[in-house]
C-alpha positions as CSV (number, residue, x, y, z in Angstrom):
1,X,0.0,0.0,0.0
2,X,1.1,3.3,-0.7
3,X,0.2,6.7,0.7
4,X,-0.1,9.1,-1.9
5,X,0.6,12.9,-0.9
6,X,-1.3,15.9,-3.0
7,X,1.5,18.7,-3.4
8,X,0.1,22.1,-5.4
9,X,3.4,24.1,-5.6
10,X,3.5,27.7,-6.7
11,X,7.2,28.6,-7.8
12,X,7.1,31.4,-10.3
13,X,3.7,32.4,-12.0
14,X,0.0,32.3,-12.4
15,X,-2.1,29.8,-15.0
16,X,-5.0,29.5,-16.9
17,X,-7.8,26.7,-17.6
18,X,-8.7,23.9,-20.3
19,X,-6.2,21.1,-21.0
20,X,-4.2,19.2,-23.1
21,X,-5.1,15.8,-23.8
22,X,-1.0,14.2,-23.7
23,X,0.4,14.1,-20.5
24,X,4.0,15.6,-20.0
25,X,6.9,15.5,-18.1
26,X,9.9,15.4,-16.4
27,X,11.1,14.3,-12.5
28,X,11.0,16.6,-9.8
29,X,13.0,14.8,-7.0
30,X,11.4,12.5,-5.3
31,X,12.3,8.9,-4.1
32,X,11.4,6.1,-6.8
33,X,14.5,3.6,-6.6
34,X,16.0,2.5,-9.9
35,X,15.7,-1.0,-11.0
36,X,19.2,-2.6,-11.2
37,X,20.8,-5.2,-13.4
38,X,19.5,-8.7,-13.3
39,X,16.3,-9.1,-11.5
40,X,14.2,-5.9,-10.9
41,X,14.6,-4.2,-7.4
42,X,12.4,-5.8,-4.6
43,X,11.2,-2.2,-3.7
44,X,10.5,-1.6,-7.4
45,X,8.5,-5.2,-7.2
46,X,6.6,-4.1,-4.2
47,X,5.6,-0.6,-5.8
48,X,4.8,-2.0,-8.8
49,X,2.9,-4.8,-8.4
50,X,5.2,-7.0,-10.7
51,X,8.0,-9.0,-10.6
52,X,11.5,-8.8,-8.3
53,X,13.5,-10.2,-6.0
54,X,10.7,-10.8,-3.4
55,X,8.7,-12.0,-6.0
56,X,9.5,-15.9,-5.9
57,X,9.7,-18.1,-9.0
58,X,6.1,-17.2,-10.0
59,X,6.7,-13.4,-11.1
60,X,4.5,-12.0,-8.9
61,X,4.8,-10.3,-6.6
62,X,4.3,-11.4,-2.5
63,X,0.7,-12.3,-2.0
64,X,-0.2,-13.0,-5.9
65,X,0.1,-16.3,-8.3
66,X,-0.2,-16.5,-11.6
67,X,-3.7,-15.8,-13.3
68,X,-6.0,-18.0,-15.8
69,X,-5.5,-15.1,-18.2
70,X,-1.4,-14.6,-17.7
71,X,-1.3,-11.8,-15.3
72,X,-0.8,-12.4,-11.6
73,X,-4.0,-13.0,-8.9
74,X,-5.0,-12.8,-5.4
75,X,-5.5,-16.8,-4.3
76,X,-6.4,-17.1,-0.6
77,X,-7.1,-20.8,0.9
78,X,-8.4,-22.5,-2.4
79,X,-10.4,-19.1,-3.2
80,X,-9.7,-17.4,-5.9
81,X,-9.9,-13.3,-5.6
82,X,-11.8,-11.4,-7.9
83,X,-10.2,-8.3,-9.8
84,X,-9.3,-5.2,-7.3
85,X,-9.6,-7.9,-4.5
86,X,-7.3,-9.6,-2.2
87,X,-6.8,-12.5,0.4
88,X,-7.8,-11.1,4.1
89,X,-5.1,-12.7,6.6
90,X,-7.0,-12.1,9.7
91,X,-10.4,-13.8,8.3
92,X,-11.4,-17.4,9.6
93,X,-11.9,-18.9,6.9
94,X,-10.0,-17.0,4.4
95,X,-12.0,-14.3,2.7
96,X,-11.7,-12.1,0.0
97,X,-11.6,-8.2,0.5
98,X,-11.2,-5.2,-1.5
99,X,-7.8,-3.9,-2.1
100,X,-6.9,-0.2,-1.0
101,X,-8.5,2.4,-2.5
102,X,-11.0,0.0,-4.0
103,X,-14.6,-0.6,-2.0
104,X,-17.7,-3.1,-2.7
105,X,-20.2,-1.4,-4.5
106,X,-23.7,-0.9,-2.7
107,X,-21.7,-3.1,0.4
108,X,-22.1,-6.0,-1.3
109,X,-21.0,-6.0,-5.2
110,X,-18.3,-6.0,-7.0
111,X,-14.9,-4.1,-6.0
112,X,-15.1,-0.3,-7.4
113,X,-12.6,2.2,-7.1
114,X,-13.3,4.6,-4.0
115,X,-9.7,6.6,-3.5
116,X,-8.7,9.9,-3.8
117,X,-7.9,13.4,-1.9
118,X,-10.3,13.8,1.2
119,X,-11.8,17.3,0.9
120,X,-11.7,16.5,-3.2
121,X,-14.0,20.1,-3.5
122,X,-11.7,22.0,-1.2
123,X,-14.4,23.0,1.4
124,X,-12.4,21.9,4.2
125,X,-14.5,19.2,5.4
126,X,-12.3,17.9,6.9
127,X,-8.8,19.8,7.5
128,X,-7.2,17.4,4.7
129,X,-5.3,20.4,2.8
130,X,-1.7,21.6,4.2
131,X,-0.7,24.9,2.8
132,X,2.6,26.4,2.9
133,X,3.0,28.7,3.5
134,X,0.3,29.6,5.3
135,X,0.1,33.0,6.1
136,X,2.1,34.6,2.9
137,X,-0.6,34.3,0.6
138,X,0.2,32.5,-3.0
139,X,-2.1,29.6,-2.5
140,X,-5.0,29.2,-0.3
141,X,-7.9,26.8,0.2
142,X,-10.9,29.3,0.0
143,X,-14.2,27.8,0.8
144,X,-16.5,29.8,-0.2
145,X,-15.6,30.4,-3.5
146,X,-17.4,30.2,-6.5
147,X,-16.1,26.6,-7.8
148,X,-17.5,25.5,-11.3
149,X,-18.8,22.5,-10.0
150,X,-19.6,23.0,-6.2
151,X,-18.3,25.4,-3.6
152,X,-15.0,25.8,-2.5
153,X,-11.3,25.9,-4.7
154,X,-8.1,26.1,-4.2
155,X,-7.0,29.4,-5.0
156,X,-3.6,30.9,-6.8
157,X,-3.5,34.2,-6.6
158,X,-2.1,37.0,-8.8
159,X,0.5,37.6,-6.5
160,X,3.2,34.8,-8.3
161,X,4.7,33.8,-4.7
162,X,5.7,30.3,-4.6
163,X,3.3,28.3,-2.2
164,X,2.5,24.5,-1.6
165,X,-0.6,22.5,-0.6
166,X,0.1,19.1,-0.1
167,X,-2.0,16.1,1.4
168,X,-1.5,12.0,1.2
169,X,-3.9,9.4,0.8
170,X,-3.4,5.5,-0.1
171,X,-3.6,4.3,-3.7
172,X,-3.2,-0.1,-4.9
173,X,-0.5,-1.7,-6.3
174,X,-0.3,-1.4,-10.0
175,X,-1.1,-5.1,-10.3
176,X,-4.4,-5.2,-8.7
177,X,-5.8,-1.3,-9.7
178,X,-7.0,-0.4,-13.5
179,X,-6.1,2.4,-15.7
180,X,-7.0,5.9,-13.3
181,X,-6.6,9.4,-14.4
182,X,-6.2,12.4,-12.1
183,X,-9.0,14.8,-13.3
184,X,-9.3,18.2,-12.2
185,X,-11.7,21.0,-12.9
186,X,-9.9,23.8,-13.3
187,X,-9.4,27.3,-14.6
188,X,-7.3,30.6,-15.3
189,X,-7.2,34.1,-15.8
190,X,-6.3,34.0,-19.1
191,X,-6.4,32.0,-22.6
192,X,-3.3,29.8,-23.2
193,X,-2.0,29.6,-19.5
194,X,1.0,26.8,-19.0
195,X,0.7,25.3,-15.8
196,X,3.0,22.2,-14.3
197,X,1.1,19.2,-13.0
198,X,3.3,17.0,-10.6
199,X,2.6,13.2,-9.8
200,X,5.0,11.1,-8.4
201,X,8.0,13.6,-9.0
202,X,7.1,13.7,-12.4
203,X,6.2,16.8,-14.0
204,X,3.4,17.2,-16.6
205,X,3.0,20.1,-18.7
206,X,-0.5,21.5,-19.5
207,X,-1.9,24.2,-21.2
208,X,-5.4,26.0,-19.8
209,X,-7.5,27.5,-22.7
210,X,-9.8,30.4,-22.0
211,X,-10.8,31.6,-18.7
212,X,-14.0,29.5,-17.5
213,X,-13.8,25.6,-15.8
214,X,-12.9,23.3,-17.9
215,X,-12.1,19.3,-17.4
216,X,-8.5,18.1,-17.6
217,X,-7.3,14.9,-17.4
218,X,-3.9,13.1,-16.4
219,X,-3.4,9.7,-17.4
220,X,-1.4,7.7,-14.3
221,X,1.3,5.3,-14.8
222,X,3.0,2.8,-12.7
223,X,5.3,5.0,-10.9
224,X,1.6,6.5,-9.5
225,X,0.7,3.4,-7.5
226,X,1.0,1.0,-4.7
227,X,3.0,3.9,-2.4
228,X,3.9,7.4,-1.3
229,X,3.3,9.5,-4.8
230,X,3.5,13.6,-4.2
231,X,0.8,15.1,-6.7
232,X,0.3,18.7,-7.2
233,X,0.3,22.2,-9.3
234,X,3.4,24.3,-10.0
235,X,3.4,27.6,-11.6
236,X,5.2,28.3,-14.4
237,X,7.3,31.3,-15.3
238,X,3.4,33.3,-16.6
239,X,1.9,34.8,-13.5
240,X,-1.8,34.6,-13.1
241,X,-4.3,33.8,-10.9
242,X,-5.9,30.4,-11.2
243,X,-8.5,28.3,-9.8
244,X,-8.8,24.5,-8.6
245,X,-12.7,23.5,-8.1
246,X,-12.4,19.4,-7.8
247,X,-9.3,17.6,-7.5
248,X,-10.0,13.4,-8.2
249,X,-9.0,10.2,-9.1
250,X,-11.0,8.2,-11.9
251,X,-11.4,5.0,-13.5
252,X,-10.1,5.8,-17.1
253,X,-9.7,3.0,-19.7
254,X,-8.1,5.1,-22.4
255,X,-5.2,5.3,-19.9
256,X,-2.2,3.3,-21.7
257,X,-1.2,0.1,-19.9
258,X,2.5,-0.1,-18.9
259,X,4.7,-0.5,-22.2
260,X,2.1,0.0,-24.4
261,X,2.6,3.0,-28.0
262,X,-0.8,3.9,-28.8
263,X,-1.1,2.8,-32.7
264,X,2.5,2.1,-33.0
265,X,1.9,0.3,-36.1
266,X,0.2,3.2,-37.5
267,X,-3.5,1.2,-38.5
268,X,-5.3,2.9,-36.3
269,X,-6.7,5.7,-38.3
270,X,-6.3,9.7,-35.9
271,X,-4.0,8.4,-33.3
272,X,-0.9,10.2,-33.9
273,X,-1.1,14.3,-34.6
274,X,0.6,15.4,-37.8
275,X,2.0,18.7,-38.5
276,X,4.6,20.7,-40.7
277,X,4.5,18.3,-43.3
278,X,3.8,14.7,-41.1
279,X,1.6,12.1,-42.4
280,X,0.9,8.5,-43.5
281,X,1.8,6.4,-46.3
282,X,1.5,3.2,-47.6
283,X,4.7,3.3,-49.7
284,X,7.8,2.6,-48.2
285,X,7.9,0.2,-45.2
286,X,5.4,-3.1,-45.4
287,X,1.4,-1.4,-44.6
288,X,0.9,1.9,-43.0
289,X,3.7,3.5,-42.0
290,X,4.2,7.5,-40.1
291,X,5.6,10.0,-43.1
292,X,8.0,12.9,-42.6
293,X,9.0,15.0,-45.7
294,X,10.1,18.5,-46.7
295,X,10.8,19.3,-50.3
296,X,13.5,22.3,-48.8
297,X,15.5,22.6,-45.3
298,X,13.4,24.4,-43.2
299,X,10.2,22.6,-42.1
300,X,10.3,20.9,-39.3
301,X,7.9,18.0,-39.9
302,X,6.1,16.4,-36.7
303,X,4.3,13.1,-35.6
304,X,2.8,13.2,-32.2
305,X,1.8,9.9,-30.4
306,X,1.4,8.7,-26.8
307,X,3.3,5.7,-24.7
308,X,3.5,4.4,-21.6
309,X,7.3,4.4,-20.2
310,X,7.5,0.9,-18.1
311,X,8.8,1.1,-14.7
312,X,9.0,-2.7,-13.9
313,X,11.1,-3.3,-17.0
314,X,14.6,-2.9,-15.5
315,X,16.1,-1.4,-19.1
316,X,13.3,-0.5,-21.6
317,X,13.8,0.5,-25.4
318,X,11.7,1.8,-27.9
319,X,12.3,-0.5,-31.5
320,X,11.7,1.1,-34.3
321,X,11.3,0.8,-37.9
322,X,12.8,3.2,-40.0
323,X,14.3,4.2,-43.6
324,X,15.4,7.9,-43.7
325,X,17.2,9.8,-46.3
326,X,21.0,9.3,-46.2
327,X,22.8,11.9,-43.7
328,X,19.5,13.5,-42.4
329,X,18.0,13.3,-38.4
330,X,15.1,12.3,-37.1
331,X,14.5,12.9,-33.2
332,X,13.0,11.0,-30.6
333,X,11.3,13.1,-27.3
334,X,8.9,13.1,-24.8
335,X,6.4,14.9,-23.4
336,X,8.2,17.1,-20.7
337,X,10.2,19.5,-18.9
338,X,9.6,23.4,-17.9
339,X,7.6,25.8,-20.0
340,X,10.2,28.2,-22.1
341,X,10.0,31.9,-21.6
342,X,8.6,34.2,-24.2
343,X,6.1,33.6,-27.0
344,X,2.8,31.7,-26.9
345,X,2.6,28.5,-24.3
346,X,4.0,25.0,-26.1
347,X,4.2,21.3,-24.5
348,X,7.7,20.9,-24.1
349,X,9.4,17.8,-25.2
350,X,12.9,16.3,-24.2
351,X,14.6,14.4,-26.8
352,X,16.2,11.1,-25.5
353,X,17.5,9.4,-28.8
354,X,18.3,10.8,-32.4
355,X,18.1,8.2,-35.5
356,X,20.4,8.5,-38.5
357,X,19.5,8.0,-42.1
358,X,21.3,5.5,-44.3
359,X,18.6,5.2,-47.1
360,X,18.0,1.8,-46.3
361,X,15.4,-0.2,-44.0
362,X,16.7,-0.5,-40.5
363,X,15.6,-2.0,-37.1
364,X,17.0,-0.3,-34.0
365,X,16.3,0.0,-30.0
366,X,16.5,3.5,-28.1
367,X,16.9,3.1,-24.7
368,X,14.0,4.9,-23.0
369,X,15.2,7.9,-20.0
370,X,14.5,7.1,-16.7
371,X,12.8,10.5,-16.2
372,X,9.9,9.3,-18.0
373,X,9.9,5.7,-16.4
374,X,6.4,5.3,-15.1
375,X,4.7,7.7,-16.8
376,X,2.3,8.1,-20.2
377,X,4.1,10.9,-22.6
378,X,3.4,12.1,-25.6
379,X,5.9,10.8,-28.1
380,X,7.6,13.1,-30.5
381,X,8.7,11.7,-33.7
382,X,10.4,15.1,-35.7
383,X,13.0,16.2,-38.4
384,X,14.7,18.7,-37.5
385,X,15.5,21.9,-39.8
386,X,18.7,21.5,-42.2
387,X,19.4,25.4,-43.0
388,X,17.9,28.5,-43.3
389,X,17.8,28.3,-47.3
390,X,14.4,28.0,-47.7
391,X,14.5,28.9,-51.1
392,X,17.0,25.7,-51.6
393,X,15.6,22.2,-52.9
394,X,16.6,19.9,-50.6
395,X,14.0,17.0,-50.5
396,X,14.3,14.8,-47.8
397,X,12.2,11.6,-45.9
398,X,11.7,10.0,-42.8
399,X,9.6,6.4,-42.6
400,X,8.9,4.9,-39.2
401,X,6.6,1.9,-38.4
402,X,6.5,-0.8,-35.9
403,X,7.3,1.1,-32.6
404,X,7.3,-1.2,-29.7
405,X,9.0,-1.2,-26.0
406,X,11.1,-3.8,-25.2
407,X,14.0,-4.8,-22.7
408,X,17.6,-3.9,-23.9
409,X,20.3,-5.2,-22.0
410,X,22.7,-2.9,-23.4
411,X,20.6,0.5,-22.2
412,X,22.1,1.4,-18.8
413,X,20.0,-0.2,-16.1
414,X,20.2,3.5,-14.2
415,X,19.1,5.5,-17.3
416,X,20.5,9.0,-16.5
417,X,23.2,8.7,-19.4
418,X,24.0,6.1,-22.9
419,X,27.0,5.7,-24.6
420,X,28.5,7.7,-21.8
421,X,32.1,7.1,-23.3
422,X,30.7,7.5,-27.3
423,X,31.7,4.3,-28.3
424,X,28.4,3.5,-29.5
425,X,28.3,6.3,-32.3
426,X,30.3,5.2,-34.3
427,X,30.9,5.6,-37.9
428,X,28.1,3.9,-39.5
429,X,25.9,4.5,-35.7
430,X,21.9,3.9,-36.5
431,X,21.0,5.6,-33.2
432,X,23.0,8.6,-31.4
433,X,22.0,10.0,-27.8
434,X,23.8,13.4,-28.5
435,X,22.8,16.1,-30.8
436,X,25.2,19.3,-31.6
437,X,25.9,22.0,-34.4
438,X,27.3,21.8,-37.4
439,X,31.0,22.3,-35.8
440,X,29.9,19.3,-33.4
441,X,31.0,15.5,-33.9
442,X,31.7,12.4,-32.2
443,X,34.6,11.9,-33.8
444,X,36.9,8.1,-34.0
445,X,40.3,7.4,-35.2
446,X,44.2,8.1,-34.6
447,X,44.0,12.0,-35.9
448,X,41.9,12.9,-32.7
449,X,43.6,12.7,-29.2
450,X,43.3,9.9,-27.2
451,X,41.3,9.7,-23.8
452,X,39.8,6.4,-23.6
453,X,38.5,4.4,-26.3
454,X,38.1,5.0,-29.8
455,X,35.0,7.7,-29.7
456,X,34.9,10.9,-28.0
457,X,32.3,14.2,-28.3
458,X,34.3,17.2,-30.2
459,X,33.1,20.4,-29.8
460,X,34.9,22.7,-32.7
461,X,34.8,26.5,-32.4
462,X,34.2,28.6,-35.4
463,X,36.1,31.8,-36.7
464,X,33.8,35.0,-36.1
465,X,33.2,37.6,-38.1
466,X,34.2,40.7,-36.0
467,X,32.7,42.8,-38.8
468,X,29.0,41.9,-37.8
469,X,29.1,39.6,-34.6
470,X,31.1,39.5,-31.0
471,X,31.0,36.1,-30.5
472,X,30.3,32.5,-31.7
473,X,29.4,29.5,-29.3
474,X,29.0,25.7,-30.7
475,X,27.1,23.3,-28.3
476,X,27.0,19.3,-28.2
477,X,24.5,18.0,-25.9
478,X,24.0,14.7,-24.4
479,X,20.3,13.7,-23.8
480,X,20.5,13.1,-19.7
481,X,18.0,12.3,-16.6
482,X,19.2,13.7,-13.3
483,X,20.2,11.4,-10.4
484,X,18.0,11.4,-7.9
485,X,18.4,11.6,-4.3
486,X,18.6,8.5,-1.5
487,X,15.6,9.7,0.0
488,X,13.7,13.6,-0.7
489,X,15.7,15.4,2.7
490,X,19.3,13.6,1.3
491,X,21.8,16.4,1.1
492,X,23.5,17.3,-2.1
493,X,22.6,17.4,-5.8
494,X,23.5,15.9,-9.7
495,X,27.1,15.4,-10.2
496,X,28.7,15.2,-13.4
497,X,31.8,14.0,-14.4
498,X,33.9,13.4,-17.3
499,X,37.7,13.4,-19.0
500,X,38.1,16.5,-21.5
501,X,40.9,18.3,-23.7
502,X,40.2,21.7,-24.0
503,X,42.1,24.5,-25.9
504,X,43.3,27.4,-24.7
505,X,41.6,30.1,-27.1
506,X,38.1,30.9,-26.6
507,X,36.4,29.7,-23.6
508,X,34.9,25.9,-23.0
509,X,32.0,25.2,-20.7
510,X,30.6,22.3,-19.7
511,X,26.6,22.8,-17.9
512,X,27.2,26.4,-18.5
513,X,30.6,26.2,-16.0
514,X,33.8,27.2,-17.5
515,X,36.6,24.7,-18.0
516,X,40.3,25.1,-17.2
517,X,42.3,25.2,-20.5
518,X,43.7,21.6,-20.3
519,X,46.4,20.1,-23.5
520,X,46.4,17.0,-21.8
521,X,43.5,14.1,-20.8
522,X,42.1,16.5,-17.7
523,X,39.5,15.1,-15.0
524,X,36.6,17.5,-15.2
525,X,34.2,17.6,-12.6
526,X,30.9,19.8,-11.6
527,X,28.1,20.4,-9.7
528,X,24.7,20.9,-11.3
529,X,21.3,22.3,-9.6
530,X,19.6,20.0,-6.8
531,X,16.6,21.0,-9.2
532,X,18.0,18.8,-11.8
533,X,17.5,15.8,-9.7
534,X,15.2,12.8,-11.2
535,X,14.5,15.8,-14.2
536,X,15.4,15.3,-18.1
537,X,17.6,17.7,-19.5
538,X,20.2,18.2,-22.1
539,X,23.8,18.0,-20.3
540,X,25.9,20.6,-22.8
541,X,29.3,21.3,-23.5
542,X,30.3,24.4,-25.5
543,X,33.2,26.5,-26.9
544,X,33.0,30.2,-26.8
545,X,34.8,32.1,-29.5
546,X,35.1,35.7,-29.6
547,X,37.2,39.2,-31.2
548,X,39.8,38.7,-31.9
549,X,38.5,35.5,-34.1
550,X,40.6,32.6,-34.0
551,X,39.6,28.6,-33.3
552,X,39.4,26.2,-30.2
553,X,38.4,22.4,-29.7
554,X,36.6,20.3,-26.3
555,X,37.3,16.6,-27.1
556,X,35.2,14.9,-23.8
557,X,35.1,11.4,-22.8
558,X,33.6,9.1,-20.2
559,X,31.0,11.0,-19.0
560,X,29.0,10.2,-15.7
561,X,26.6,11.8,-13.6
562,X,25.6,10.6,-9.9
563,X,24.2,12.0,-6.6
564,X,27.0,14.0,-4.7
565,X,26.3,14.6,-1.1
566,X,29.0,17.2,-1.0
567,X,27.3,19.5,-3.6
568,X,25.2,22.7,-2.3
């Protein structure tokens, strides 16, 4: 049984109302262990509801055998429990009850769910709401207020302080539950409002519409059952006052099951969202396949799905079909991460794998991020811009069919980093988990200097044009998930480490930290924010080139990031 705590943070601004129908995210702390290599971590089994080392030689986890359909079920003394149920061990004889959160219809009937927040309308009836603070203003549980559905809301005001309201109640293991959603009825002060929807340390970007109560729903994964899950509002960097009428927890069976891609083999007719040139075919792959095209470099064609990230699978993959034109990207992301500044409100999305184009049909797997573990995302299939030329003809495809998750043993069991020492990308790679400039490679062979192994990132600066510009910066990035924390009061934050070269001209920075000039394999080392912790994010390194224009090079290797309890 897990207790599930209600957290409404509000860090930076005010939100609106309406919602977006893909959930999105990225991890905000808390204290979900990792599964490790081999068999899945007992305390994974025991959130879950599947598998582990506790498990025994059945699969299932303490308490459950295998069921007539292939899942796992209650037994208890000969009986066999029905769905939501479980074996009493106080009864004489045995007996059957409802598991938590879960409660016999009428007294008598089947097992219906019955959880969620006490005080769901915020009337205070009873005390269930903590608000910090509480005297400040920010946030407030307000009564009387004129809710959309009954009385009562909890209240943002326009005042932008950061505020929380938090409050725990139990939820079932994933194994014996159904697909739930978190709905709320909710609205804003303004049309197109971002807001941040936490649940379980994930984060789940939405965007309100209009300024009247609308219905938004949040799909749950497994990292939302069977123990302590924090759920909650943040604001974003737009202040605004905004408005909670009804916070609950419903029965919702368009909710993904765990490692399940909503019409991953494309048959399913208005599943995936198409834009800038996105579509279907028939040509190409075998059946329907998802299309991306431009006819010159700049579009940015776009397939939007929805998947559910596994958290009992110890190293998950996406596989994926594909045949892309020779030399061009197509990126992988999910739904997540914080809102950008400036311009209208859009559902971030953090890339975690980028596929090459050879011109012929491949077959690959990307290792999934562990940010998202748990969670149901909106999958981002795009291909990216080429140039600014758009008056250049410069046709070029991406097919993809047949996605799938499955478990990799070569993805990292921890999932914060891949092909940490590059060795992976090399010439010829099908699948890269960096993504730079044009003056950004990872680079193999006896011209480059040695650190360890064959592959390294390098990060080449560019001459500058004093005449018109000050400075130049290249980037490569390396698609990360923060380490997260021993338990949520642990001291410390993210470390990263790695081995770098770095020239003396211009300036190199790795996480936005400048680097020592180092002609020689140099240990590098650096704190990044504790707000980084269990979040997705792009880990960069950069040279800086300015006037007087000349050129520098960053060659980094064996990269690693982990919890440091020395860091502020």
């Amino acid at each position: 049984m897990r207790l599930w705590t209600f957290a409404v943070f509000a860090v930076v601004a005010g939100l609106g109302v309406v919602g977006c129908p893909f959930d999105v995210g990225s991890l905000t702390g808390g204290t979900e262990p990792n599964p490790e290599a081999g068999a899945a971590d007992a305390t994974v089994a025991a959130e879950t509801g599947v598998g582990g080392a506790d498990a025994g030689t059945s699969g299932c986890a303490p308490g459950l055998l295998p069921g007539l359909d292939g899942g796992c079920a209650p037994t208890c003394g000969g009986l066999t429990c029905a769905a939501h149920e479980t074996c009493d061990p106080g009864a004489t004889p045995p007996a059957c009850i409802c598991v938590v959160a879960y409660a016999r219809a009428g007294g008598q009937g089947p097992c219906v769910f019955a959880g969620g927040p006490a005080d769901p309308g915020f009337q205070n009836t009873p005390l269930a709401w903590q608000v910090e603070p509480s005297v400040d203003g920010g946030v407030s549980v307000v009564p009387t207020a004129d809710g959309g559905l009954d009385p009562g809301a909890l209240v943002f005001d326009n005042s932008c302080k950061p505020a929380l309201a938090k409050q725990t109640f139990a939820m079932p293991p994933y194994a014996a539950a159904e697909p739930v959603a978190l709905e709320l009825n909710i609205k804003g002060s303004g049309a197109s409002m971002p807001i941040e929807v936490l649940v379980a340390g994930r984060t789940f970007p939405v965007i309100l519409a209009g300024s009247g109560y609308s219905t938004v729903r949040v799909c749950l994964g497994e990292s939302a059952y069977g123990g302590d899950v924090e759920v909650g509002f943040r604001r974003t960097n737009q202040c605004g006052s905004w408005s909670v009428d009804r916070a609950t927890v419903v029965p919702d069976p368009s909710c993904l099951v765990a490692g399940a891609v909503a019409s991953g083999d494309f048959q399913t007719p208005n599943v995936w969202l198409t834009s800038g040139g996105a579509g279907t075919t028939t040509a190409g792959l075998a059946g329907i396949s998802g299309r991306l095209a431009a006819d010159d470099p700049c579009p940015v064609p776009r397939l939007t799905g929805k998947m559910h990230v596994p958290l009992s699978m110890a190293r998950p993959a996406l596989a994926v079909s594909y045949q892309g034109t020779a030399g061009v990207y197509a990126d992988l992301g999910l739904s997540g991460g914080r809102f950008q500044s400036g311009g209208p409100p859009t559902i971030p999305s953090l890339p975690f794998g980028r596929l090459v184009g050879t011109g012929a049909f491949e077959r690959v797997n990307v290792c999934l991020p562990e940010w998202a573990r748990g969670t149901i995302r909106a999958l981002d299939v795009s291909m990216p811009a080429r140039g600014t030329d758009c008056a250049q003809a410069s046709a070029a495809e991406f097919l993809v069919d047949d996605f799938t998750v499955v478990e990799d043993p070569s993805c990292d069991a921890a999932g914060t980093l891949f092909d940490t020492g590059f060795e992976g990308a090399k010439a010829g790679a099908k699948v890269l988990y960096v993504r730079g400039s044009k003056k950004t490679n990872v680079d193999f062979g006896s011209t480059f200097p040695k650190l360890t192994g064959a592959g390294l990132l390098h990060v080449k600066s560019s001459y500058v044009d004093c005449s018109t510009v000050y400075s130049s910066t290249e980037t490569g990035s390396m698609f990360a998930s923060g380490p997260r924390p021993p338990t949520s009061t642990s001291p410390g934050a993210p470390r990263a480490t790695f081995s770098y070269i770095a020239g003396a001209n211009g300036t190199s920075l790795a996480a936005g930290q400048t680097l020592a000039p180092a002609p020689t394999k140099t240990p590098g080392s650096i704190c990044l924010p504790r707000s980084l912790a269990g979040q997705g994010f792009t880990l960069d390194f950069a040279v800086t080139m300015g006037c007087p224009s000349s050129t520098s090079d960053l060659y980094v290797d064996d990269v690693a990031l982990a919890w440091d309890p020395t860091c502020p």
